[in-house]
Every structure is written in structure tokens, then in C-alpha cells.
DSSP file (Angstrom, degrees, kcal/mol; ACC not computed):
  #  RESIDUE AA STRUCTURE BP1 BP2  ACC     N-H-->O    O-->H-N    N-H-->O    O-->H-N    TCO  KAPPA ALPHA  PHI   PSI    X-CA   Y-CA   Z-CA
    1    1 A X              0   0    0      0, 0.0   108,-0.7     0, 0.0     2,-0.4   0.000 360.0 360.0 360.0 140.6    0.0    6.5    5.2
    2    2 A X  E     -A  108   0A   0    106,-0.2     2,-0.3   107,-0.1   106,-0.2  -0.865 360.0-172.3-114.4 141.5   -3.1    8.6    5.4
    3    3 A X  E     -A  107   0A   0    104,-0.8   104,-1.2    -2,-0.4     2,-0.3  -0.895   8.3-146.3-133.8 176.9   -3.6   11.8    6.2
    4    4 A X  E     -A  106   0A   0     -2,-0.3     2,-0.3   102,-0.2   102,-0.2  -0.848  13.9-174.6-133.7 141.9   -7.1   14.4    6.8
    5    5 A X  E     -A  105   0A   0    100,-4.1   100,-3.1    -2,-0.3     2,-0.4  -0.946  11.4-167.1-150.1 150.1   -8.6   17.6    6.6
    6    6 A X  E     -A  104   0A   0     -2,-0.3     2,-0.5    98,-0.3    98,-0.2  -0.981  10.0-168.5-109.2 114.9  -12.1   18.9    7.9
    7    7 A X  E     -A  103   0A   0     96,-4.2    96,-0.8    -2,-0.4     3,-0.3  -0.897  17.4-159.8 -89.5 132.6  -13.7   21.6    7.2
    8    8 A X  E     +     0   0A   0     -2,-0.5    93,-0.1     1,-0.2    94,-0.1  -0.562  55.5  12.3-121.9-171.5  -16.4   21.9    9.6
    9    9 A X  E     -     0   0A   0     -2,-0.2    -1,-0.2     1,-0.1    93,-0.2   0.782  65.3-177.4  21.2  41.1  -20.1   24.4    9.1
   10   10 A X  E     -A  101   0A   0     91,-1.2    91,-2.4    -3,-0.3     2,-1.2  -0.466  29.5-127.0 -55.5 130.9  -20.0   25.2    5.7
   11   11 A X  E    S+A  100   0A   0     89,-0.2    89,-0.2    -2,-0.1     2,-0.2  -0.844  82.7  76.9 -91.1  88.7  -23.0   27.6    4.7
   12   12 A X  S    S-     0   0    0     -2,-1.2    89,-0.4    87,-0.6     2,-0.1  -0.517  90.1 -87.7-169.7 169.3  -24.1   25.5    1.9
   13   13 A X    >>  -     0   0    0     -2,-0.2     4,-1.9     1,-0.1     3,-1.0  -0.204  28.9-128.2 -81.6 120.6  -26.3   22.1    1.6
   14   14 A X  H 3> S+     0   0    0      1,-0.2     4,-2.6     2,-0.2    -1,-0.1   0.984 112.7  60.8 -29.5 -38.9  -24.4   19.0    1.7
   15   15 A X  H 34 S+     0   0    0      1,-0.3     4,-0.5     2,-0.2    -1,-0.2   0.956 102.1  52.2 -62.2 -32.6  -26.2   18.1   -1.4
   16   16 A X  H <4 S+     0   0    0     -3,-1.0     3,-0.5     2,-0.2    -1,-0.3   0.805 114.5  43.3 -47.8 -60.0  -24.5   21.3   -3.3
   17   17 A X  H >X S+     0   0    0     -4,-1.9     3,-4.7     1,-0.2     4,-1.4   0.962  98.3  71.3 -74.3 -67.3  -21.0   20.2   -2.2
   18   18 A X  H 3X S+     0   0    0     -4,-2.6     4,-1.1     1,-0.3    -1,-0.2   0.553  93.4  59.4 -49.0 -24.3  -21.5   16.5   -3.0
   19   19 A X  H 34 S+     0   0    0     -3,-0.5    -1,-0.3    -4,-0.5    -2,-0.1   0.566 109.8  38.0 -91.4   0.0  -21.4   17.4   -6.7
   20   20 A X  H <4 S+     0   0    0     -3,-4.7     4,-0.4     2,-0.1    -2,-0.2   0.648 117.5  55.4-103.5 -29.8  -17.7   19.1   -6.7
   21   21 A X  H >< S+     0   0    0     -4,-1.4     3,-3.2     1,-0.2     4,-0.4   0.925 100.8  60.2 -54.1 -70.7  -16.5   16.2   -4.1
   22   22 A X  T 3< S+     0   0    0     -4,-1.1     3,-0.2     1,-0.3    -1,-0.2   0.672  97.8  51.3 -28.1 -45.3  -17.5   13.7   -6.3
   23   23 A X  T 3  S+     0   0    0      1,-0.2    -1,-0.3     3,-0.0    -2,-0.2   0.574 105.5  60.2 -99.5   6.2  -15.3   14.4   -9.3
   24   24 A X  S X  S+     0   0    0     -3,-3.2     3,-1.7    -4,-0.4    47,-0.2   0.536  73.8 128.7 -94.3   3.4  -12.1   14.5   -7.1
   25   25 A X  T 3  S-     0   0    0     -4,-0.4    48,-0.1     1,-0.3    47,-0.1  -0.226  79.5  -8.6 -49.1 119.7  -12.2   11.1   -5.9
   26   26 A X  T 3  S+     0   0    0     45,-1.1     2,-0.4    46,-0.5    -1,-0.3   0.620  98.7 124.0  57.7  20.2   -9.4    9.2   -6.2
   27   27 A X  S <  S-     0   0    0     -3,-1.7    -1,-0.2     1,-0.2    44,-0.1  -0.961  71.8 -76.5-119.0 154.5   -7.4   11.4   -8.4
   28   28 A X     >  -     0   0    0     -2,-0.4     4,-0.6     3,-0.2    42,-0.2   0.562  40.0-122.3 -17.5 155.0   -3.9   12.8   -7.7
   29   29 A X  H  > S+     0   0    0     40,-2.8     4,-1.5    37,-0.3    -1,-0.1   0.878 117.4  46.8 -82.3 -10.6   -3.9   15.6   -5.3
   30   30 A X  H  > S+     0   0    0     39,-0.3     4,-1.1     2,-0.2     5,-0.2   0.767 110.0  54.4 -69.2 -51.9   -2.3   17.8   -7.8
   31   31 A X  H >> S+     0   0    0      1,-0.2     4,-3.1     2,-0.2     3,-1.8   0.915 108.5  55.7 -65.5 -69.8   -5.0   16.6  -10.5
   32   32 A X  H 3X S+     0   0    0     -4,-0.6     4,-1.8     1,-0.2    -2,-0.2   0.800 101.1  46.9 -28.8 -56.6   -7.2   17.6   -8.3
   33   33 A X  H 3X S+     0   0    0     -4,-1.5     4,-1.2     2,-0.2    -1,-0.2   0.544 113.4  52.5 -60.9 -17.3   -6.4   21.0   -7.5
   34   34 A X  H <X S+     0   0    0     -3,-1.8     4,-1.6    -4,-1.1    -2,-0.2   0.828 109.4  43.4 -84.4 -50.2   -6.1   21.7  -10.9
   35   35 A X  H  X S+     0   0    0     -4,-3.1     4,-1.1    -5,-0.2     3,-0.3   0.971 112.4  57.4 -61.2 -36.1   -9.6   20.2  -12.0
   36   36 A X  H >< S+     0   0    0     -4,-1.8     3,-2.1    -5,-0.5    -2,-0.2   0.992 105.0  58.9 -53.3 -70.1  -11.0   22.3   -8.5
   37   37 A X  H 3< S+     0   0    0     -4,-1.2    -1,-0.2     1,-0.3    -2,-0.1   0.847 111.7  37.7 -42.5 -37.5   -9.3   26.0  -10.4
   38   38 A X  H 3< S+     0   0    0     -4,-1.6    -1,-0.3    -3,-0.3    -2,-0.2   0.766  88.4  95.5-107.7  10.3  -11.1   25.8  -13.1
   39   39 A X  S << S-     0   0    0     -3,-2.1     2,-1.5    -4,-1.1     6,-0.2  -0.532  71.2-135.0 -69.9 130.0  -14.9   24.4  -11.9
   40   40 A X        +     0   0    0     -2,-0.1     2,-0.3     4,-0.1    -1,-0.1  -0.561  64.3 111.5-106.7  87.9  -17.0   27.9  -11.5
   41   41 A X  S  > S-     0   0    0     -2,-1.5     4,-2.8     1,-0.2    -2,-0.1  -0.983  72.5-134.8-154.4 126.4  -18.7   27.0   -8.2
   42   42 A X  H  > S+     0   0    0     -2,-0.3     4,-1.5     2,-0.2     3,-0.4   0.974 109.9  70.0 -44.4 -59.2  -18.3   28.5   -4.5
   43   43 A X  H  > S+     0   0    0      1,-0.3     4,-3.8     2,-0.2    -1,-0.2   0.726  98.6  43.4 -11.0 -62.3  -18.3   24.7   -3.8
   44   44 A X  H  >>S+     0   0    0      2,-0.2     4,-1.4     1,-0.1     5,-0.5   0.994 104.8  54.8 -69.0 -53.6  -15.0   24.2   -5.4
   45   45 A X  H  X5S+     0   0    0     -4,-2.8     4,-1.9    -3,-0.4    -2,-0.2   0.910 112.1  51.4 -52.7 -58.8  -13.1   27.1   -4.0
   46   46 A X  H  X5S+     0   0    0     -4,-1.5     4,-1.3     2,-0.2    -1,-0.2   0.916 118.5  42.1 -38.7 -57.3  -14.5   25.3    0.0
   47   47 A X  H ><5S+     0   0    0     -4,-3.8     3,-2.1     1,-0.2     5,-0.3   0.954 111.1  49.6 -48.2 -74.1  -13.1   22.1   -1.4
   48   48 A X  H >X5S+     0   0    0     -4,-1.4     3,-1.6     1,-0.3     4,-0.8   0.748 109.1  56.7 -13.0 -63.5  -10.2   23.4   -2.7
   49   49 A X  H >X<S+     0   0    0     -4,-1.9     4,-1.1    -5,-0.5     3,-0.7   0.911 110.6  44.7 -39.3 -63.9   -9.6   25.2    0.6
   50   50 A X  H << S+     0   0    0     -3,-2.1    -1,-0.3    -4,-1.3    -2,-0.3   0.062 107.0  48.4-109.5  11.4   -9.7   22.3    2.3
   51   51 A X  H <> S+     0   0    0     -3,-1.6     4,-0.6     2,-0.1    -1,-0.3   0.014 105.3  66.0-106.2  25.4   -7.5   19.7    0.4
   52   52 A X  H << S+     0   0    0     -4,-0.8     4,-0.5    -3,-0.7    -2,-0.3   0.677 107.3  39.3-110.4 -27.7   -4.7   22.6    0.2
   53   53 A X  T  < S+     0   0    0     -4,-1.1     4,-0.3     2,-0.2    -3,-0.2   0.373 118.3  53.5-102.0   6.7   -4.5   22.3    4.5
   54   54 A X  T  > S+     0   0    0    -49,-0.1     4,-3.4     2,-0.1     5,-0.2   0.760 110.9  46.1 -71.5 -26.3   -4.8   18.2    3.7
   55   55 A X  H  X S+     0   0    0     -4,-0.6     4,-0.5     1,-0.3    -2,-0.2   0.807 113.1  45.3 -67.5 -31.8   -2.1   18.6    1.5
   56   56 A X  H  >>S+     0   0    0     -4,-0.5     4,-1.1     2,-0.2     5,-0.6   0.702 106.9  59.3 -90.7 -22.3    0.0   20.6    3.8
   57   57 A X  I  >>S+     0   0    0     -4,-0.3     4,-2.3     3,-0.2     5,-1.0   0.925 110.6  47.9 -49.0 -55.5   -0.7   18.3    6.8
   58   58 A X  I  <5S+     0   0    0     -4,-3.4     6,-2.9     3,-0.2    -2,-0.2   0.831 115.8  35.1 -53.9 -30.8    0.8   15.9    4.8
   59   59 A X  I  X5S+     0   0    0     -4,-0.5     4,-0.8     4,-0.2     5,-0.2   0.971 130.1  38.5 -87.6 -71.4    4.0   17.7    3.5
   60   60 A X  I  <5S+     0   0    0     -4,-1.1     3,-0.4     1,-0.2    -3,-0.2   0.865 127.2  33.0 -40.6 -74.2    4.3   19.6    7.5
   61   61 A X  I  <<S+     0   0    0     -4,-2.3    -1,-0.2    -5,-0.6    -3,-0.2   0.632 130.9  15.0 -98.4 -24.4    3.3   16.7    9.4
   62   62 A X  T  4<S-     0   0    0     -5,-1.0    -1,-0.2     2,-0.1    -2,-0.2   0.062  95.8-116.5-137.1  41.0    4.1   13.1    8.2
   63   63 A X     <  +     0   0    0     -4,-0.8     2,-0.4    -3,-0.4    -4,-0.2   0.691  54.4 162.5  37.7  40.7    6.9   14.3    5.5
   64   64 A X        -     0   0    0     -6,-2.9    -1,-0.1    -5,-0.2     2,-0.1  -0.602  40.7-110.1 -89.5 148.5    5.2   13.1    2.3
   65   65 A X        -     0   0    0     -2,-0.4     4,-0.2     1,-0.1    -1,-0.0  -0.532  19.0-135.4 -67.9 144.3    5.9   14.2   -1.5
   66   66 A X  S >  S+     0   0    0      2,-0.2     3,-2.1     1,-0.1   -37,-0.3   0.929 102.7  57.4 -72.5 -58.5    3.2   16.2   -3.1
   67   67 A X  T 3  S+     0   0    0      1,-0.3    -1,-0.1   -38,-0.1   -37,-0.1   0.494 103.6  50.0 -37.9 -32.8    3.5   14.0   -6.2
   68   68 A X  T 3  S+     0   0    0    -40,-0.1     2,-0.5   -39,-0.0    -1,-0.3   0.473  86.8 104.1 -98.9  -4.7    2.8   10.8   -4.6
   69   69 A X    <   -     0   0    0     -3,-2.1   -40,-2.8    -4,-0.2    40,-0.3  -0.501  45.7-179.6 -71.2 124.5   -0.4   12.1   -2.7
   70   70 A X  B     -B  108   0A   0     38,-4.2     2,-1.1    -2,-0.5    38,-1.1  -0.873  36.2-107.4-127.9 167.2   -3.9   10.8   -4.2
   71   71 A X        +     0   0    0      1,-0.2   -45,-1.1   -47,-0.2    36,-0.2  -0.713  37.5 176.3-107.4 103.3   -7.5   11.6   -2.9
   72   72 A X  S    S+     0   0    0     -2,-1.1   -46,-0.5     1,-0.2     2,-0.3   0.936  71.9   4.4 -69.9 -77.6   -8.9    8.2   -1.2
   73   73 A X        -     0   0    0    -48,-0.1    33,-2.3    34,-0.1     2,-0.4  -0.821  56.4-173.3-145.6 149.3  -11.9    9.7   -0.1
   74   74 A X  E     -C  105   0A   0     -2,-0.3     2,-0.5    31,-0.2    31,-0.2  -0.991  22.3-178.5-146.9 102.0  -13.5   12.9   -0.5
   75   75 A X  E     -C  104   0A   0     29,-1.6    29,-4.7    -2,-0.4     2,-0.8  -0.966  19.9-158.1-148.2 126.4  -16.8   13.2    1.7
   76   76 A X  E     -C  103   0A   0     -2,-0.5    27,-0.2    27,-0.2     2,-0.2  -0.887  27.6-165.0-115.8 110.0  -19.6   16.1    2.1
   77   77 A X  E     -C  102   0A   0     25,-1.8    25,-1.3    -2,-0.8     2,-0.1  -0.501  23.7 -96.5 -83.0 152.6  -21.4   15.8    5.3
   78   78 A X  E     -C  101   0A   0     23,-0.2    23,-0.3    -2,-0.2     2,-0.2  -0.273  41.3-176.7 -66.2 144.3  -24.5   17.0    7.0
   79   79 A X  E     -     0   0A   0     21,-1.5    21,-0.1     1,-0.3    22,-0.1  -0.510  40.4 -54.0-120.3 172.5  -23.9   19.8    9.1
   80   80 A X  E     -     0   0A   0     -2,-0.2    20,-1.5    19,-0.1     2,-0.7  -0.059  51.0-138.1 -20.5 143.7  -26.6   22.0   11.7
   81   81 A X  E     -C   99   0A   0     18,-0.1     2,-1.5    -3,-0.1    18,-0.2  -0.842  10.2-148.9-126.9 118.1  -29.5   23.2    9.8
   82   82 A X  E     -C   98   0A   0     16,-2.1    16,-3.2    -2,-0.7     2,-0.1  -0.616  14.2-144.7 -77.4 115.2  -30.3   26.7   10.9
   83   83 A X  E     +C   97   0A   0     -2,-1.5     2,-0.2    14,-0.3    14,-0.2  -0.506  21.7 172.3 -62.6 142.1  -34.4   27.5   10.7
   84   84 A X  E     -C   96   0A   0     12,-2.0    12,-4.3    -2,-0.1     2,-0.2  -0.874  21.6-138.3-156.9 148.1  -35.5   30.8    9.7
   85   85 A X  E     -C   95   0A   0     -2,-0.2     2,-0.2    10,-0.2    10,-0.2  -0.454  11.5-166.3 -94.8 176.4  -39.4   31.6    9.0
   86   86 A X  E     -C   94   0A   0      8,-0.5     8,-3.0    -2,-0.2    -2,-0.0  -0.844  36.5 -96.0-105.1 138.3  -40.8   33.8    6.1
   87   87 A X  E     -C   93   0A   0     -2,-0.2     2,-0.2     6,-0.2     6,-0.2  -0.132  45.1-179.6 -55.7 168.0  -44.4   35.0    6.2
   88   88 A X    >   -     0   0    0      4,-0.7     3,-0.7     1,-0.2     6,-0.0  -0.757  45.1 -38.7-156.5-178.6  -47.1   32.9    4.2
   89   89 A X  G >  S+     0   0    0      1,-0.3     3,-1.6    -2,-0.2    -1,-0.2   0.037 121.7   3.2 -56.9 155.3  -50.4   33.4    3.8
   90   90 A X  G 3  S-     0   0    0      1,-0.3    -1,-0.3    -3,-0.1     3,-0.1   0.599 129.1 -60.0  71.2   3.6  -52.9   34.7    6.5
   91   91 A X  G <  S+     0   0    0     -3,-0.7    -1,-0.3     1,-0.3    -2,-0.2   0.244  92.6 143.2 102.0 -22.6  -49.7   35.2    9.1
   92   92 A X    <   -     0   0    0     -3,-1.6    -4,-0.7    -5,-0.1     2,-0.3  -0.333  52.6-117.6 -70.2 145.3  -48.6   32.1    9.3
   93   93 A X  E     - C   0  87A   0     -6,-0.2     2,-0.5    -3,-0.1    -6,-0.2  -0.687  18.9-152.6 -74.8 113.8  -45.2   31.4    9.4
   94   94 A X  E     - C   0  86A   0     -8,-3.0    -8,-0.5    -2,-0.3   -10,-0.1  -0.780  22.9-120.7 -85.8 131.8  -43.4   29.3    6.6
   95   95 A X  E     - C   0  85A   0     -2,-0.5     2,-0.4   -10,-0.2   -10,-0.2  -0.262  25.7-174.8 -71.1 131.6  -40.0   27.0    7.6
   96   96 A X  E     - C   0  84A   0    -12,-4.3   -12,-2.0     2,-0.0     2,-0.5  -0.966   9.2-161.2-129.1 133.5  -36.6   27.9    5.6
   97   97 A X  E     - C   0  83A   0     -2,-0.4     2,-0.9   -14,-0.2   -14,-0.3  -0.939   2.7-156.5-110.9 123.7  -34.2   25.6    6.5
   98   98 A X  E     - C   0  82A   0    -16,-3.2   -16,-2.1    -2,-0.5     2,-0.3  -0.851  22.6-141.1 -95.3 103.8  -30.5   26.9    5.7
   99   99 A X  E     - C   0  81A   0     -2,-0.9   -87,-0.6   -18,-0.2     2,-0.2  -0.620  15.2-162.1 -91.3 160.3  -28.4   23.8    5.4
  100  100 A X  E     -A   11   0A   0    -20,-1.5   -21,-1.5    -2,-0.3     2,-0.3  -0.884   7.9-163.3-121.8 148.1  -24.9   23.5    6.7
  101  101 A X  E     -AC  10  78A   0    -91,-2.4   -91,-1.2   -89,-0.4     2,-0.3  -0.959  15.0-143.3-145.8 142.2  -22.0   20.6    5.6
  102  102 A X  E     - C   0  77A   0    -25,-1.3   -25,-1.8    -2,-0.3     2,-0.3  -0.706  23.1-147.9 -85.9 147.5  -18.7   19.2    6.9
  103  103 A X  E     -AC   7  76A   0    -96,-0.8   -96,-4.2    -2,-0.3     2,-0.5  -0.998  11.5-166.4-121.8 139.5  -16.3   18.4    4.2
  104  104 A X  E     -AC   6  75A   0    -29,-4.7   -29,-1.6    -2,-0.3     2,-0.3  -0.921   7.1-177.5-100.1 102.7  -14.1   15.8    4.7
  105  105 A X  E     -AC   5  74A   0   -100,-3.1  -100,-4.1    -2,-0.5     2,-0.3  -0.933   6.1-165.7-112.7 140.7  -10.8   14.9    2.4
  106  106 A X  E     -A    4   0A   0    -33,-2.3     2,-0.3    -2,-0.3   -34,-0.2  -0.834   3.4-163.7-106.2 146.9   -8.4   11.9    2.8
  107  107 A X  E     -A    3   0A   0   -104,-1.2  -104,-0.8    -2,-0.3     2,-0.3  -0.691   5.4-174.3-125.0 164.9   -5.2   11.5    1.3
  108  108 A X  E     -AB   2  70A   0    -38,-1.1   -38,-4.2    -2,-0.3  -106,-0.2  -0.888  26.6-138.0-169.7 147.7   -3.1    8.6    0.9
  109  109 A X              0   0    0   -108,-0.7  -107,-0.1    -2,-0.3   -44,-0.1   0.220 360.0 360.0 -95.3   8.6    0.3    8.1   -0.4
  110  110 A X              0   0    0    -40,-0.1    -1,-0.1  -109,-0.1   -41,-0.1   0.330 360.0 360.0-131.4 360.0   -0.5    5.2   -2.2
């Protein structure tokens, strides 16, 4: 049985994220949370966040063991991108694009 959590507009760049999602994939959810405590990145604590409510969906909502849960898929998405200008030479306006990312976790009991 599978279960989900979303986080959705997170103020930081998909691309940013994609490098703490990447190294929980497909290990225990427990292992997981553990490797997530000590990685020293905002990134992780957002992940983190957000397999601690898949992990309680799971427990709350379809009566699964913590023990038996492992991370199928682990996905940081593209999000809104807020624009903002800064001045540049002569007046002209230069683009800053602040990207924003969904992160996604699946859980499986097998």
C-alpha cells in the first residue's frame, strides 16, 4: 500500500532540493530520517518536514508499522517562479527569477 505527502511552494529552486531528495530514495523511512538529521542543509529540514506528515498519514490513515515503511519515490518539482528586477547598467532593468519547488514523497510498505 502506498501512501503520499506534498509539500507545495517551497522558496528554494527545485534544483537545490533535488540533491537532498536524491539520497533518500528507496531507503527505509526511518533510515531516512536519520540520514535527513544530520545533512546541514535548509533542504533537508523541508524534506524531513515532509516525509514526517508521509509517515504519519501512513501510521493515522492506513494503519501501517513505521518499521515496514520504505521511500519509493522521492521527487522535487518545479514550482511558480516569482520575478523581481535589479538595476543594471544605464537604468535598465535586470530579471531575478526566485524559484519555487513542490516536494513530493511516496511511501510503500513494501
Amino acid at each position: 500500500m502506498e501512501v503520499h505527502a506534498i509539500t507545495r511552494n517551497v522558496r528554494m529552486s527545485p534544483q537545490k532540493m533535488r540533491e537532498v531528495v536524491r539520497q533518500i530514495q528507496g531507503m527505509p523511512a526511518e533510515r531516512a530520517m536519520a540520514v535527513l538529521a544530520v545533512v546541514p542543509r535548509k533542504s533537508a529540514r523541508l524534506v524531513a518536514k515532509t516525509l514526517k506528515s508521509a509517515i504519519a498519514n501512513a501510521e493515522n490513515n492506513k494503519n501501517l508499522k513505521t518499521g515496514t515503511l520504505r521511500v519509493k519515490e522521492a521527487v522535487a518539482g518545479r514550482a511558480g517562479i516569482l520575478r523581481r528586477f535589479t538595476p543594471k547598467a544605464r537604468g535598465s532593468p535586470g530579471p531575478v527569477l526566485k524559484r519555487n519547488c513542490h516536494i513530493k514523497i511516496v511511501l510503500s510498505d513494501h
